[in-house]
PQR file with spaces between the fields and no chain letter, atoms N, CA, C, O and H, PARSE charges and radii, in Angstrom:
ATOM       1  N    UNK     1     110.072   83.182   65.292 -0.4000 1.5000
ATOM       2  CA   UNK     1     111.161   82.543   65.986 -0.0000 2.0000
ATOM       3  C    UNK     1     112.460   82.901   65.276  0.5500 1.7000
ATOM       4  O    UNK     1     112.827   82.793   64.106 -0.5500 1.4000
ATOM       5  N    UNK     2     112.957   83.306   66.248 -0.4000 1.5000
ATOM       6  CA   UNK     2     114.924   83.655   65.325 -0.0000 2.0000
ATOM       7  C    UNK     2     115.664   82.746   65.838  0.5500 1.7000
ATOM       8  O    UNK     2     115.110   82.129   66.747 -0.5500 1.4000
ATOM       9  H    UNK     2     112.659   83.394   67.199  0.4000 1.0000
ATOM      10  N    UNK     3     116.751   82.419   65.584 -0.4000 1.5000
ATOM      11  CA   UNK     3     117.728   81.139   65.890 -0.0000 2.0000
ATOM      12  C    UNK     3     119.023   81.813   65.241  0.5500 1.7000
ATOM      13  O    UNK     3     118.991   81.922   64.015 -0.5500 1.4000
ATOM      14  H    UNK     3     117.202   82.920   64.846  0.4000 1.0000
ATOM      15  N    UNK     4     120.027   82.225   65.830 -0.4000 1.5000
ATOM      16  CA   UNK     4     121.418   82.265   65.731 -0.0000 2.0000
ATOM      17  C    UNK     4     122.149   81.257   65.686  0.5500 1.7000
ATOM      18  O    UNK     4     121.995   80.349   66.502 -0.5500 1.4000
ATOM      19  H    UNK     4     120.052   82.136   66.826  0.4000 1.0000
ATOM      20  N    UNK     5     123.319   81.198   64.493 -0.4000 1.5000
ATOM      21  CA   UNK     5     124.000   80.568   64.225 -0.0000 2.0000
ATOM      22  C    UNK     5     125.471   80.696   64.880  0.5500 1.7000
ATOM      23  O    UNK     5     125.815   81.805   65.290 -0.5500 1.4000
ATOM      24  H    UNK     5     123.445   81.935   63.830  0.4000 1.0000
ATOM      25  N    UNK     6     126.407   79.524   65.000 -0.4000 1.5000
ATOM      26  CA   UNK     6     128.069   80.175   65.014 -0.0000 2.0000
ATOM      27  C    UNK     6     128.416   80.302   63.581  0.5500 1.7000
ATOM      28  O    UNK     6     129.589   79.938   63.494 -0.5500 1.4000
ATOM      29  H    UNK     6     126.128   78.623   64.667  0.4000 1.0000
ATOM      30  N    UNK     7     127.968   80.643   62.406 -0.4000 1.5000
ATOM      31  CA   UNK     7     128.675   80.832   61.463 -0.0000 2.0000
ATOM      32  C    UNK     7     127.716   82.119   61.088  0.5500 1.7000
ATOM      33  O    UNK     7     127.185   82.251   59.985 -0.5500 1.4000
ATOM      34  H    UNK     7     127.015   80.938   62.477  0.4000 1.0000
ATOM      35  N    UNK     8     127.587   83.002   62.129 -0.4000 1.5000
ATOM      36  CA   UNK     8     127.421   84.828   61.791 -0.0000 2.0000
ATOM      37  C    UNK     8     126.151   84.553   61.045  0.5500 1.7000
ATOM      38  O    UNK     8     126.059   85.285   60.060 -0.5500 1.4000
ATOM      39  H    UNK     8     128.018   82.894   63.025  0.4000 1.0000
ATOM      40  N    UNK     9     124.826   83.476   61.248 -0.4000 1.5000
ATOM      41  CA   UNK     9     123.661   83.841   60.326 -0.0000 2.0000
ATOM      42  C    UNK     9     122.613   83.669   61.123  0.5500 1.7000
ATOM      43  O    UNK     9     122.777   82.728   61.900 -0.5500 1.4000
ATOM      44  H    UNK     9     124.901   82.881   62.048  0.4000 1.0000
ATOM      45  N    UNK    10     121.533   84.256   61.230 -0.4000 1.5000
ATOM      46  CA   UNK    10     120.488   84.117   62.034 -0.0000 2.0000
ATOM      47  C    UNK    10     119.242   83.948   60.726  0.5500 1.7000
ATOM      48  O    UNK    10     119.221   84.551   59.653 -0.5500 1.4000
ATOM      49  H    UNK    10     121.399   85.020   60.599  0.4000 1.0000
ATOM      50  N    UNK    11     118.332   82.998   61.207 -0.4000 1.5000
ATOM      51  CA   UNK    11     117.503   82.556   60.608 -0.0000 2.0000
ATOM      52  C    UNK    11     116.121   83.078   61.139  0.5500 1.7000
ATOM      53  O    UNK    11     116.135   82.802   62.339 -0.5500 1.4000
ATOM      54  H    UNK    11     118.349   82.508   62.079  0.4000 1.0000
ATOM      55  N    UNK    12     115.065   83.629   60.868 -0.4000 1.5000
ATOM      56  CA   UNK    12     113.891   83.728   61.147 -0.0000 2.0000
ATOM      57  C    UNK    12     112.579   83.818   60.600  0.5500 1.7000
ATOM      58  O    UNK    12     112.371   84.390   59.530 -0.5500 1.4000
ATOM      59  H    UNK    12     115.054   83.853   59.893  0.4000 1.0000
ATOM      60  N    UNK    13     111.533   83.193   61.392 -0.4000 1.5000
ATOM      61  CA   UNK    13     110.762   82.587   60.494 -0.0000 2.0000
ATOM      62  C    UNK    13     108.921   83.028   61.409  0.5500 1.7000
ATOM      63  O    UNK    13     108.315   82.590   62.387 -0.5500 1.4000
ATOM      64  H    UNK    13     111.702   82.728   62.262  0.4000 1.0000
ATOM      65  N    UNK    14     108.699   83.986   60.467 -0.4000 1.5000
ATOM      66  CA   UNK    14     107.353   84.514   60.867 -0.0000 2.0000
ATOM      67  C    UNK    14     106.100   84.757   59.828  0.5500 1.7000
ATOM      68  O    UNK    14     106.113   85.015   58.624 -0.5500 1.4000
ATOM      69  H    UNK    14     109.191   84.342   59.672  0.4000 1.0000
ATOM      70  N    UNK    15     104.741   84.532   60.986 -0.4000 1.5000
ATOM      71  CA   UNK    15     103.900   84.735   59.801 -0.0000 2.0000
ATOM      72  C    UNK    15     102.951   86.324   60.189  0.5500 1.7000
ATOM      73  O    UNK    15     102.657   86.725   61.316 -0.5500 1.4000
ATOM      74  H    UNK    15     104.731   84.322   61.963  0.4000 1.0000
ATOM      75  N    UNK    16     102.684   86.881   59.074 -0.4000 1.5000
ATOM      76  CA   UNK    16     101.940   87.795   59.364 -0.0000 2.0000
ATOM      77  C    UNK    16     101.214   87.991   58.248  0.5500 1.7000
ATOM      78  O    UNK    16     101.788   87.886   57.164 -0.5500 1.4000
ATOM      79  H    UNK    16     102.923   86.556   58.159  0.4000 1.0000
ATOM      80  N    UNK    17      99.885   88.296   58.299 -0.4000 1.5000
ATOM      81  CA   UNK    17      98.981   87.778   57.047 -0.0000 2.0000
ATOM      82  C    UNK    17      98.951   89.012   56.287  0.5500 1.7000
ATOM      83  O    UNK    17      98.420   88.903   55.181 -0.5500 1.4000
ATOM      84  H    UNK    17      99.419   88.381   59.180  0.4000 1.0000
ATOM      85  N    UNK    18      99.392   90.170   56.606 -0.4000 1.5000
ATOM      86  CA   UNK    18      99.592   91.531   56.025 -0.0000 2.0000
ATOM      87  C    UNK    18     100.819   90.815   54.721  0.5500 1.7000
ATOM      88  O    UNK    18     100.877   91.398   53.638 -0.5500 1.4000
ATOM      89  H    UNK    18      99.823   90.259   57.504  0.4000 1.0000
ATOM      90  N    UNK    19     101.576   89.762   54.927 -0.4000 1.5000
ATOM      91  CA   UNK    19     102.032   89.944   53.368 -0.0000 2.0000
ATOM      92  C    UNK    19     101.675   88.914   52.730  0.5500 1.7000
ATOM      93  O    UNK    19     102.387   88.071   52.184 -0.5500 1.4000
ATOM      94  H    UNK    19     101.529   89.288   55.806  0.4000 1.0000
ATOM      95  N    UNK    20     100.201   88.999   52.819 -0.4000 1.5000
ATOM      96  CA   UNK    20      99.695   87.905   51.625 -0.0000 2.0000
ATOM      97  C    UNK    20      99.284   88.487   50.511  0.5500 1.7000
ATOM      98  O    UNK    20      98.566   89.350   51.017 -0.5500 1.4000
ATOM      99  H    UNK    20      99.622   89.684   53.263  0.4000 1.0000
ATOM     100  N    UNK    21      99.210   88.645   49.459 -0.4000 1.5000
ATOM     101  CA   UNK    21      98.766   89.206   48.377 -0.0000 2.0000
ATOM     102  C    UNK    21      97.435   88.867   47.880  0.5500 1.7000
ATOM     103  O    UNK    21      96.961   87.740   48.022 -0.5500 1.4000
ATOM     104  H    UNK    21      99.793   87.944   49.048  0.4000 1.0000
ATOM     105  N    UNK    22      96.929   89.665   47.397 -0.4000 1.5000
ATOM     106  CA   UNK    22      95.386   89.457   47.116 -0.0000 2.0000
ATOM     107  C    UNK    22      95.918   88.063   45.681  0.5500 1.7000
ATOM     108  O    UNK    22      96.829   88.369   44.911 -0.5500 1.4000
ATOM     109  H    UNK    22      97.314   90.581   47.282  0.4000 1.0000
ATOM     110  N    UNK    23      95.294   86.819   45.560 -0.4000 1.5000
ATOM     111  CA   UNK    23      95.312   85.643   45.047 -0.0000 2.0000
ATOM     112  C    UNK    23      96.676   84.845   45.267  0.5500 1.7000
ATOM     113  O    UNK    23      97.085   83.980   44.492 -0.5500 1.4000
ATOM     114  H    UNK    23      94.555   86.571   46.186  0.4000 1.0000
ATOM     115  N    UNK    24      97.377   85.292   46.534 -0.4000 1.5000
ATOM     116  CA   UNK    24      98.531   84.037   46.993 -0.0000 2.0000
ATOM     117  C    UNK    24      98.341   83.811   48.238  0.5500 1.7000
ATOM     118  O    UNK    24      98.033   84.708   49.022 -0.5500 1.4000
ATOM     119  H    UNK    24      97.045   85.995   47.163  0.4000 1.0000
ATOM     120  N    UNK    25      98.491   82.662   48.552 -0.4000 1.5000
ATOM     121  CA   UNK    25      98.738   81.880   49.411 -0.0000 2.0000
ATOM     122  C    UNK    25     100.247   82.541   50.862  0.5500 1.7000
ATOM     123  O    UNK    25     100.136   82.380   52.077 -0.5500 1.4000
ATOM     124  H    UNK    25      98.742   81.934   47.915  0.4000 1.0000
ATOM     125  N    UNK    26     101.319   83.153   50.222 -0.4000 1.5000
ATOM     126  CA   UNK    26     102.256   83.126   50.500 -0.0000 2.0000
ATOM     127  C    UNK    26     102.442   84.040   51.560  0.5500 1.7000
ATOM     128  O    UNK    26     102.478   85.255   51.367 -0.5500 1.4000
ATOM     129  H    UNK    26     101.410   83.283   49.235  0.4000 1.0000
ATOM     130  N    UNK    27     102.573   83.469   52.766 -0.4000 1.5000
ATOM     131  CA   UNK    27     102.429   85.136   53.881 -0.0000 2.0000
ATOM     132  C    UNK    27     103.346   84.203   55.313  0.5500 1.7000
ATOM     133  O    UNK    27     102.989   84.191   56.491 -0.5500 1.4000
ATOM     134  H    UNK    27     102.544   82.481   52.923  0.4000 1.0000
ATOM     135  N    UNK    28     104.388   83.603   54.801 -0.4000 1.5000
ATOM     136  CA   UNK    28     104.745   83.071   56.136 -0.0000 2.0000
ATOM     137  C    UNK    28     106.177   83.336   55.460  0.5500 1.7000
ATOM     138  O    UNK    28     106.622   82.958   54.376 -0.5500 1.4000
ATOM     139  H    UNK    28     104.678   83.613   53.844  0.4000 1.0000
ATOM     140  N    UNK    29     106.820   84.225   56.619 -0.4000 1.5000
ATOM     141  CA   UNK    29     108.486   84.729   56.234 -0.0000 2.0000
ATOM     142  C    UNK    29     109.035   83.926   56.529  0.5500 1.7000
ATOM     143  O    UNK    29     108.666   83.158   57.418 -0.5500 1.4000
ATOM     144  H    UNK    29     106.459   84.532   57.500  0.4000 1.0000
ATOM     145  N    UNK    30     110.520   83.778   55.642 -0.4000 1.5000
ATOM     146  CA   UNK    30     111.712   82.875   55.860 -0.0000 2.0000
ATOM     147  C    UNK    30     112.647   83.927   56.153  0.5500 1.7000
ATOM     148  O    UNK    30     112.856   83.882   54.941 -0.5500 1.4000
ATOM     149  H    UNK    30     110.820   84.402   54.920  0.4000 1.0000
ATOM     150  N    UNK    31     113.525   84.959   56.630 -0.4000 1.5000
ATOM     151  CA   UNK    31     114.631   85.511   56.779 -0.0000 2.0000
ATOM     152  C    UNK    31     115.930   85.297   57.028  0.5500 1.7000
ATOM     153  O    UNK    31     116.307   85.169   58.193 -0.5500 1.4000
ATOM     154  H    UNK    31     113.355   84.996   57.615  0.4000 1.0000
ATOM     155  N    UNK    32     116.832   85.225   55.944 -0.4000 1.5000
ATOM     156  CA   UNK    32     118.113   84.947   56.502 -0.0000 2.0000
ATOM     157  C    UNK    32     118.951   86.157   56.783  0.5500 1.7000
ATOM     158  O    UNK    32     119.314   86.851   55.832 -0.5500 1.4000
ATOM     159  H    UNK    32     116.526   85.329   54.998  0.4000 1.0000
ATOM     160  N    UNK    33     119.313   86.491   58.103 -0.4000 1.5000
ATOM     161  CA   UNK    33     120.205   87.541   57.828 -0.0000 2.0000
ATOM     162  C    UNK    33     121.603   86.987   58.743  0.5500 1.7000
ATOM     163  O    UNK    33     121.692   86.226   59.707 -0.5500 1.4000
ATOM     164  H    UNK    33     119.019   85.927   58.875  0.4000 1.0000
ATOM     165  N    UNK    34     122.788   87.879   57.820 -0.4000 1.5000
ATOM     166  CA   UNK    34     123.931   88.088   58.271 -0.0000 2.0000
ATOM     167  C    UNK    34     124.536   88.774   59.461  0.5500 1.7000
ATOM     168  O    UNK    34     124.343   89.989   59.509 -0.5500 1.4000
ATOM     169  H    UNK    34     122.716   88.497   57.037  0.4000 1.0000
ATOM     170  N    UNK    35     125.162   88.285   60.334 -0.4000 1.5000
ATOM     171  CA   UNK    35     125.123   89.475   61.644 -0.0000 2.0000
ATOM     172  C    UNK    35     126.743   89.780   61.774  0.5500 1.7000
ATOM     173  O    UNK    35     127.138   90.586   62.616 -0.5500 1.4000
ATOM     174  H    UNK    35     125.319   87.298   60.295  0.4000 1.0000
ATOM     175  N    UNK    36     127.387   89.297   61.156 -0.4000 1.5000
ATOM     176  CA   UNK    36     129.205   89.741   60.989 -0.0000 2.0000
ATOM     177  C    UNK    36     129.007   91.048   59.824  0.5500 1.7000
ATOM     178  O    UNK    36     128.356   90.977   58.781 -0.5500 1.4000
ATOM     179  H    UNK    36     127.066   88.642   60.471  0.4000 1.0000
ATOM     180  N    UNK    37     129.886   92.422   60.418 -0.4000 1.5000
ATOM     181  CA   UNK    37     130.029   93.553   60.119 -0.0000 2.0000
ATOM     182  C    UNK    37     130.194   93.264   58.912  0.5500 1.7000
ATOM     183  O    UNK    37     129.394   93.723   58.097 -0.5500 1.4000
ATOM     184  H    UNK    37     130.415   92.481   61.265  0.4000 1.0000
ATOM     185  N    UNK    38     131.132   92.539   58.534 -0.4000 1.5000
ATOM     186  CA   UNK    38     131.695   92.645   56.740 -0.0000 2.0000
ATOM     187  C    UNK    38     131.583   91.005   56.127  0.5500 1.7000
ATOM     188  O    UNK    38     132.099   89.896   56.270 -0.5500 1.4000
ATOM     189  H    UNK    38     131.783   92.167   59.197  0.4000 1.0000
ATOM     190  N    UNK    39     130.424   91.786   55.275 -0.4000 1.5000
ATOM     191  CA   UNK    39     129.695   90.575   54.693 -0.0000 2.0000
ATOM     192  C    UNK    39     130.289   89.368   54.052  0.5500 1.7000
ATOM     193  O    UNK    39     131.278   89.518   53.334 -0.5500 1.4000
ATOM     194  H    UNK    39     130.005   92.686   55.158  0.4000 1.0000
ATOM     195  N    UNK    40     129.881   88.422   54.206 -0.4000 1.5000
ATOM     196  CA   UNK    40     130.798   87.007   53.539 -0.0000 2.0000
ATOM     197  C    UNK    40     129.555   86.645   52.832  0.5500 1.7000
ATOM     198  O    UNK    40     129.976   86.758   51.680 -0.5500 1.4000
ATOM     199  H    UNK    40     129.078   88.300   54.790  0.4000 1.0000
ATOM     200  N    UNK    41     128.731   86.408   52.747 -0.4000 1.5000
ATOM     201  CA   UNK    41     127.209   85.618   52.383 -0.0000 2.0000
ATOM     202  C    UNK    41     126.359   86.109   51.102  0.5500 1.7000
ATOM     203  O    UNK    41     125.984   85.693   50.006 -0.5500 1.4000
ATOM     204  H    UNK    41     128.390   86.317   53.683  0.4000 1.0000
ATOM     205  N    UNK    42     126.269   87.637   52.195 -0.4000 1.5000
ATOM     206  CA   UNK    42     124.454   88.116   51.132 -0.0000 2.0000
ATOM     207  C    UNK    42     125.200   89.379   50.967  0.5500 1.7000
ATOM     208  O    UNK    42     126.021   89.688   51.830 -0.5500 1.4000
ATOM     209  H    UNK    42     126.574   87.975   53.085  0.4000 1.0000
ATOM     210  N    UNK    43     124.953   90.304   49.724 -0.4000 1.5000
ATOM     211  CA   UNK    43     125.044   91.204   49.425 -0.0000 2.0000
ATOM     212  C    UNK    43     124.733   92.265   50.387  0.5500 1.7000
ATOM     213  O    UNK    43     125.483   93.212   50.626 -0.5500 1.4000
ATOM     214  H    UNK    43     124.286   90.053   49.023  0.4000 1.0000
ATOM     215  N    UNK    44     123.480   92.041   50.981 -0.4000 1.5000
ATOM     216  CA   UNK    44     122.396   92.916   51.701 -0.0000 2.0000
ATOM     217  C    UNK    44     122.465   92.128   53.300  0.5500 1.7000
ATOM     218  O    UNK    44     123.196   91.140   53.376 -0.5500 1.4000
ATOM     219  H    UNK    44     122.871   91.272   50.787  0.4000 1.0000
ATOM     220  N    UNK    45     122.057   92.367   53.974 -0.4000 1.5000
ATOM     221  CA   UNK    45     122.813   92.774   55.213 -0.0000 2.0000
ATOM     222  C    UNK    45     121.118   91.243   55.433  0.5500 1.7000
ATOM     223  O    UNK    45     121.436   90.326   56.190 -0.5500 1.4000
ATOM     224  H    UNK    45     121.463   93.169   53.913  0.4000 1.0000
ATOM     225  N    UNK    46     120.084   91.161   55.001 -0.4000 1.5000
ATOM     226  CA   UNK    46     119.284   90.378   55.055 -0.0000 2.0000
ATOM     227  C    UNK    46     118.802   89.722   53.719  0.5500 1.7000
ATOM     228  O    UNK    46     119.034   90.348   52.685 -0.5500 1.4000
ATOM     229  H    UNK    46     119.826   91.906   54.386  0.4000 1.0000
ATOM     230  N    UNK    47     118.141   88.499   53.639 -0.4000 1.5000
ATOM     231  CA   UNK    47     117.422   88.016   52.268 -0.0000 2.0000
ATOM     232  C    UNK    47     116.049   87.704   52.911  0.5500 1.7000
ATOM     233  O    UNK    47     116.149   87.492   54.120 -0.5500 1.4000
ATOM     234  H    UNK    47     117.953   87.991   54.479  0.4000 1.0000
ATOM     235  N    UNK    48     114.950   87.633   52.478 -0.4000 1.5000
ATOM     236  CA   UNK    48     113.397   86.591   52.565 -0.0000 2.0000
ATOM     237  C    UNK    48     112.643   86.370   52.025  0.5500 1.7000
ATOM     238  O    UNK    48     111.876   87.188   51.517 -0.5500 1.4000
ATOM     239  H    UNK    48     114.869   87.806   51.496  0.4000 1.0000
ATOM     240  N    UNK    49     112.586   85.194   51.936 -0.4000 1.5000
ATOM     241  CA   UNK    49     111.578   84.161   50.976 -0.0000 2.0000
ATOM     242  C    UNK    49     109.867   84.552   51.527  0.5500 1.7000
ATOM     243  O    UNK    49     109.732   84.579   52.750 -0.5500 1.4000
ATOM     244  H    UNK    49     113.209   84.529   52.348  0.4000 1.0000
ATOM     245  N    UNK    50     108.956   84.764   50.912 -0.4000 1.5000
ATOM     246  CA   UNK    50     107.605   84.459   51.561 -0.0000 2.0000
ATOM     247  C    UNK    50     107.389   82.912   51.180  0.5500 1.7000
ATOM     248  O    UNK    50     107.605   82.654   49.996 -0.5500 1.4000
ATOM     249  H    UNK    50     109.065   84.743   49.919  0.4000 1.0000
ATOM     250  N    UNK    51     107.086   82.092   51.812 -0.4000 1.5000
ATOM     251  CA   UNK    51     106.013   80.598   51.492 -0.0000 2.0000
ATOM     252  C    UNK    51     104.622   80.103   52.025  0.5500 1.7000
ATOM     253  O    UNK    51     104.024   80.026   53.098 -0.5500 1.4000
ATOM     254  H    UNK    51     106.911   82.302   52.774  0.4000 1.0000
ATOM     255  N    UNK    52     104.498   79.914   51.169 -0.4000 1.5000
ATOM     256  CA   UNK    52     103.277   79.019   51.473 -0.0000 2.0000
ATOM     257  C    UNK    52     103.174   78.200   52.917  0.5500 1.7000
ATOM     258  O    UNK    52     104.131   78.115   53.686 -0.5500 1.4000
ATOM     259  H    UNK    52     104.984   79.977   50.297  0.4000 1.0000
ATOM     260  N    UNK    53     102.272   77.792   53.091 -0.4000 1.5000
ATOM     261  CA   UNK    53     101.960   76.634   54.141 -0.0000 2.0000
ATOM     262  C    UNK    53     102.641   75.107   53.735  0.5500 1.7000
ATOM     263  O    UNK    53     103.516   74.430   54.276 -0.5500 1.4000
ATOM     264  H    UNK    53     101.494   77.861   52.466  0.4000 1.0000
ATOM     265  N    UNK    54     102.093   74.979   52.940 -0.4000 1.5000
ATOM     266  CA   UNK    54     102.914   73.575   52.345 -0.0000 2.0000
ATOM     267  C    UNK    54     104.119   73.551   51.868  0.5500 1.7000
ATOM     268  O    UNK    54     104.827   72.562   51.678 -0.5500 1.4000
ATOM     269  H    UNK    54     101.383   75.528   52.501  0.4000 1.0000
ATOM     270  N    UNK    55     104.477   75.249   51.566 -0.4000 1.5000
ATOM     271  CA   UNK    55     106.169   74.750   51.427 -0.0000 2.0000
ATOM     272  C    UNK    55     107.088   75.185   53.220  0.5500 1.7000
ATOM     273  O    UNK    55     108.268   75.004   53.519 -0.5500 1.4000
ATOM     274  H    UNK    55     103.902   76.052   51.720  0.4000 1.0000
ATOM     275  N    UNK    56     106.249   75.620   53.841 -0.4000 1.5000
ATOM     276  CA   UNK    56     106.908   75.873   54.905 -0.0000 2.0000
ATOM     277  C    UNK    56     106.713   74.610   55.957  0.5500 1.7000
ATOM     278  O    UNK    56     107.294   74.571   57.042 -0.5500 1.4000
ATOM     279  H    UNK    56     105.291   75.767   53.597  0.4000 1.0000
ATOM     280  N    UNK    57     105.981   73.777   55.568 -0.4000 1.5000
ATOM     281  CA   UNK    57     105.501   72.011   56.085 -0.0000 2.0000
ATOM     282  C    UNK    57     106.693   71.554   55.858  0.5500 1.7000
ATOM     283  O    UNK    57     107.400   71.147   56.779 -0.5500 1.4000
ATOM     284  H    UNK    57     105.510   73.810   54.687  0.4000 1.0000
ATOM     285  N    UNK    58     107.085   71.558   54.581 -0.4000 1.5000
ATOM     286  CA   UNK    58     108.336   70.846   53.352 -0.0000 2.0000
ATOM     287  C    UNK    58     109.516   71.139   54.442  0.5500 1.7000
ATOM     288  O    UNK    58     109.983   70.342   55.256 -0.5500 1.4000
ATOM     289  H    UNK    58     106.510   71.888   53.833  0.4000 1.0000
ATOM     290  N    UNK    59     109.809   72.275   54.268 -0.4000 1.5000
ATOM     291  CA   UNK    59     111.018   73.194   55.090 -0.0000 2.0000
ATOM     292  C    UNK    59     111.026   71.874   56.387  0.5500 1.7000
ATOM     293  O    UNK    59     111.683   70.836   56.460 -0.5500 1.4000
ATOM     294  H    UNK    59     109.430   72.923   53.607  0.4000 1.0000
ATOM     295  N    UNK    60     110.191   72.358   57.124 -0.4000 1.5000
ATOM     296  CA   UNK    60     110.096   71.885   58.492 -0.0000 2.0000
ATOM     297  C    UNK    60     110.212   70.300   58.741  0.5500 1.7000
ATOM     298  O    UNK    60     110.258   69.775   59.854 -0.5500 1.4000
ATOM     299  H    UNK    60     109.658   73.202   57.066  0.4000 1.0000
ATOM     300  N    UNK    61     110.248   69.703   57.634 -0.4000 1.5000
ATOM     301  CA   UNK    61     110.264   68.225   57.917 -0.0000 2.0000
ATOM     302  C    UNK    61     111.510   67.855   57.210  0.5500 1.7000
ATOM     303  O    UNK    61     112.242   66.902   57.476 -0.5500 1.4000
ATOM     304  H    UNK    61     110.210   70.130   56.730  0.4000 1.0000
ATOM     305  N    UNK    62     111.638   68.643   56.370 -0.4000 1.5000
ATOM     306  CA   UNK    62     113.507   68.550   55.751 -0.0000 2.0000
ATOM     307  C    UNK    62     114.366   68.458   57.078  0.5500 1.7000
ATOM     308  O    UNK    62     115.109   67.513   57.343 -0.5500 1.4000
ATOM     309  H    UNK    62     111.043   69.417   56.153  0.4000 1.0000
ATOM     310  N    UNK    63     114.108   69.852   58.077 -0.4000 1.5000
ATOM     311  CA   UNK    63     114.720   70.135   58.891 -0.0000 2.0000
ATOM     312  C    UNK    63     115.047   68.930   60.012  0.5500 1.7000
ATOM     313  O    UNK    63     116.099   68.465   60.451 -0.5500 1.4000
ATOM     314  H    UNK    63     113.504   70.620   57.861  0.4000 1.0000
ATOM     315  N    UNK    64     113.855   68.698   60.219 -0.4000 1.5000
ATOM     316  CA   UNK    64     113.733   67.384   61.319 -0.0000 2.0000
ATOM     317  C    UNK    64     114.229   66.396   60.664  0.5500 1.7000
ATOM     318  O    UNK    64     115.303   65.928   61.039 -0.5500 1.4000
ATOM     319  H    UNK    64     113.001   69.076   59.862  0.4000 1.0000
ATOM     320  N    UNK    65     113.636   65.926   59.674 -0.4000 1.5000
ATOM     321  CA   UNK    65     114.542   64.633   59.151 -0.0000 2.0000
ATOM     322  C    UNK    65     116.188   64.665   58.829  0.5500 1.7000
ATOM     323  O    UNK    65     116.641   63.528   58.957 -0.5500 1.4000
ATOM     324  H    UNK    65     112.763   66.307   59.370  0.4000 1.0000
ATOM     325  N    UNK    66     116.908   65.352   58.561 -0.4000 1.5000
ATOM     326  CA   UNK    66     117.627   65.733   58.853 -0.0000 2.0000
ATOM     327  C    UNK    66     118.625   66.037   60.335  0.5500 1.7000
ATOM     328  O    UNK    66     119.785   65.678   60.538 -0.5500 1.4000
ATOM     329  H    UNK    66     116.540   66.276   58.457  0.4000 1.0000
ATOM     330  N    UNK    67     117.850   66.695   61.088 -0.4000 1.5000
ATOM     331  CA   UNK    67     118.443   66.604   62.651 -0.0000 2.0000
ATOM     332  C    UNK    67     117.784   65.016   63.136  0.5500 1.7000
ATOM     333  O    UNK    67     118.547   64.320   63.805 -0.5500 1.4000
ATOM     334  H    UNK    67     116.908   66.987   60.923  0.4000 1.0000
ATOM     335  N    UNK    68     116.989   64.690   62.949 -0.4000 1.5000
ATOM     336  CA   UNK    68     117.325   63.301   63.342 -0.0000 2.0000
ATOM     337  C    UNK    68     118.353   61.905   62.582  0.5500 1.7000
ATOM     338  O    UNK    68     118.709   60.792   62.968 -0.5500 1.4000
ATOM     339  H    UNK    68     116.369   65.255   62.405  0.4000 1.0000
ATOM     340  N    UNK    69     118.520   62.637   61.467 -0.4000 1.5000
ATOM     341  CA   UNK    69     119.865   61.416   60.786 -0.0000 2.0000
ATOM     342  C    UNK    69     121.221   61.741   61.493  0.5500 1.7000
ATOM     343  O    UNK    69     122.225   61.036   61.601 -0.5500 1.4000
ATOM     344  H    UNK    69     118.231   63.541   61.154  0.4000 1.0000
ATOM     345  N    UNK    70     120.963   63.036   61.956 -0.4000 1.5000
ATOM     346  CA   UNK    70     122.782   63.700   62.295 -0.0000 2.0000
ATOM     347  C    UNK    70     122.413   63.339   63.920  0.5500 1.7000
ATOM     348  O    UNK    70     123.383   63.319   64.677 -0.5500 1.4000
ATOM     349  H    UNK    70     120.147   63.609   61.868  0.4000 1.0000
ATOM     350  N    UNK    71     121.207   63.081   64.445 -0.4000 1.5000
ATOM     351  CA   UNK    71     121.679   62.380   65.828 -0.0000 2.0000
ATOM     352  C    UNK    71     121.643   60.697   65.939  0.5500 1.7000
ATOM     353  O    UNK    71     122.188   59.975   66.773 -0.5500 1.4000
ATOM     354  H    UNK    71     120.419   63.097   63.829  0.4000 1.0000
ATOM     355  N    UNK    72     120.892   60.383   64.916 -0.4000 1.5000
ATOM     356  CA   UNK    72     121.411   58.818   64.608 -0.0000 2.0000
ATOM     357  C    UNK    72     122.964   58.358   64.197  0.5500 1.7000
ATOM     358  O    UNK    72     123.314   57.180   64.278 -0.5500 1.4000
ATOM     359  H    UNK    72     120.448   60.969   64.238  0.4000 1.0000
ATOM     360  N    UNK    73     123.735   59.281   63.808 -0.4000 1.5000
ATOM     361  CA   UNK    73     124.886   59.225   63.298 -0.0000 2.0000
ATOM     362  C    UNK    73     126.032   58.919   64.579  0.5500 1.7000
ATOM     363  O    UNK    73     126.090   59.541   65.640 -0.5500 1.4000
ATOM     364  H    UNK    73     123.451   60.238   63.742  0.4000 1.0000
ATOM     365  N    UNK    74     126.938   57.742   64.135 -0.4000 1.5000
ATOM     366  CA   UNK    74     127.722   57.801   65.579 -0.0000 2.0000
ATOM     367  C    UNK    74     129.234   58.281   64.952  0.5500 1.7000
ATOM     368  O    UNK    74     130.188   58.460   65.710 -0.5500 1.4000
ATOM     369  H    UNK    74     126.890   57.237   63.273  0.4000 1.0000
């Protein structure tokens, strides 16, 4: 899944078990990349984290808890 930002960053987040390493866990991509020509952010035009299952659980409930305080918010 990719998700574009208005502040020039697209986020994406995939799993493919080709980058798990023989004794890790870690095979589910985080990608942040930059999509404005002249970089403000990342050095490199993209960054990505590999995680785990349980830290990509973590991620995902940060996220939600979070979008639900900012729609409780008046």
């Amino acid at each position: 899944m990719k998700i574009e930002t208005n502040n020039n960053v697209a986020f994406e987040v995939s799993f493919n078990q080709l980058d798990r390493e023989e004794g890790y866990d870690d095979d589910i991509r985080f990608k942040l990349t930059e999509t404005r020509k002249n970089k403000v952010f990342f050095e490199a035009d993209e960054i990505s984290f590999l995680l785990t299952p349980d830290q990509a659980d973590k991620l995902a409930k940060a996220l939600t808890t979070a979008a639900e305080e900012s729609r409780n918010t008046e």
